[in-house]
C-alpha positions as CSV (number, residue, x, y, z in Angstrom):
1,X,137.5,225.6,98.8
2,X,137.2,227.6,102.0
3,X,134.4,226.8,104.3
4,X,131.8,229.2,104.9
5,X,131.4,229.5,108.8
6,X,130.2,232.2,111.0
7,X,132.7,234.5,112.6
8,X,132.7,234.6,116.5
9,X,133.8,238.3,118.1
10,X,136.7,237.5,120.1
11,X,138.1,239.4,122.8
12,X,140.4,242.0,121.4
13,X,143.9,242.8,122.8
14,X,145.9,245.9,122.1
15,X,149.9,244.5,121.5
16,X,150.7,247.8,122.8
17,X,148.7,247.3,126.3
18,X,150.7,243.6,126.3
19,X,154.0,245.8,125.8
20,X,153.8,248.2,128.2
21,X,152.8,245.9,131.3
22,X,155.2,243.3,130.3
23,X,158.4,245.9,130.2
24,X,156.9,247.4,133.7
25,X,157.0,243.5,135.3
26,X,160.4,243.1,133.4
27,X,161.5,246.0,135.4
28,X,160.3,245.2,138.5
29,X,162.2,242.1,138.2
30,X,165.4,243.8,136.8
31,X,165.1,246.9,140.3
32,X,165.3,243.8,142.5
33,X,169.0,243.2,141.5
34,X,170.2,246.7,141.5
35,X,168.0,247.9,145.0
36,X,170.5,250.7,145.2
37,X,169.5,252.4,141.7
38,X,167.3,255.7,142.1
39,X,166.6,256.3,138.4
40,X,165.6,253.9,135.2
41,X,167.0,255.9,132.7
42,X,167.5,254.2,129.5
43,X,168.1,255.5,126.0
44,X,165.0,256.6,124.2
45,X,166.1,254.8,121.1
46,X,167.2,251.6,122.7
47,X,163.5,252.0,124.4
48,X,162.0,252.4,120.9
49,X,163.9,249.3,119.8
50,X,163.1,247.3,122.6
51,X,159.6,248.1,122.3
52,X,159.4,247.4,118.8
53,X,161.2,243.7,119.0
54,X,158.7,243.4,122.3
55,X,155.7,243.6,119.9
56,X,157.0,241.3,117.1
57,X,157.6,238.8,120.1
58,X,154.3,238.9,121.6
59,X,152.2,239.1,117.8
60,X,154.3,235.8,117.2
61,X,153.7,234.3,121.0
62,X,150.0,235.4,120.2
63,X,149.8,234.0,117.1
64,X,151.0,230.3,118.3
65,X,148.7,230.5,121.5
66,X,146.3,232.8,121.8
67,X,144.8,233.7,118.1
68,X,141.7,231.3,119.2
69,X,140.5,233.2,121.1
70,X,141.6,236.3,121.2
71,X,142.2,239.3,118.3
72,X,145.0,241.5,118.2
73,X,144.7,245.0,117.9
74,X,148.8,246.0,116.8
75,X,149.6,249.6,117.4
76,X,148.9,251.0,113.9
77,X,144.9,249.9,114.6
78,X,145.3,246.7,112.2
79,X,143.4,243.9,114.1
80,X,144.6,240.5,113.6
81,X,142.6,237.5,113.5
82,X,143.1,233.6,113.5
83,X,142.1,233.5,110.3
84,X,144.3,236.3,108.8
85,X,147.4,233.9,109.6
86,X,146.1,230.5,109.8
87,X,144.0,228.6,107.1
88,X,142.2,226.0,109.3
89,X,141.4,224.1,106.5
90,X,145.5,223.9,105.4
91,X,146.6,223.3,109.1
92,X,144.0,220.2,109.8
């Protein structure tokens, strides 16, 4: 039997926001080993791919330490909740 409590408004986090900064700082970090490079060309589809695999990694990450208090907003608008992945009841 599920408990009936009220639902608190969390902050909510776009994955796609999370994605972006976290492959600029990657890059950052990866420029300091090649100072001499001009360009950061990569292929578009091994950008898409990255991306993707980026955003399953962080809804998972999110999911095991963050979906208390934050929601997450994934890229097709879906916003995920604690409760959509965790039955609080179950996990006690």
């Amino acid at each position: 039997m599920k408990s009936k409590t009220k639902t608190i408004n969390k902050p909510i986090i776009k994955v796609s926001d999370v994605v972006n900064d976290s492959e600029h700082g990657f890059f950052a970090e990866v420029i300091k080993h090649f100072p001499k490079a001009t360009t950061g060309d990569l292929d578009p589809s091994s950008s898409f791919e990255w991306s993707d695999a980026n955003e399953k990694v962080i809804k998972q990450w999110w999911s095991w330490n963050a979906s208390l208090d934050y929601d997450l907003q994934l890229t097709n608008g879906e916003i995920l909740k604690h409760e959509d992945i965790f039955d609080d009841e179950e996990d006690l």
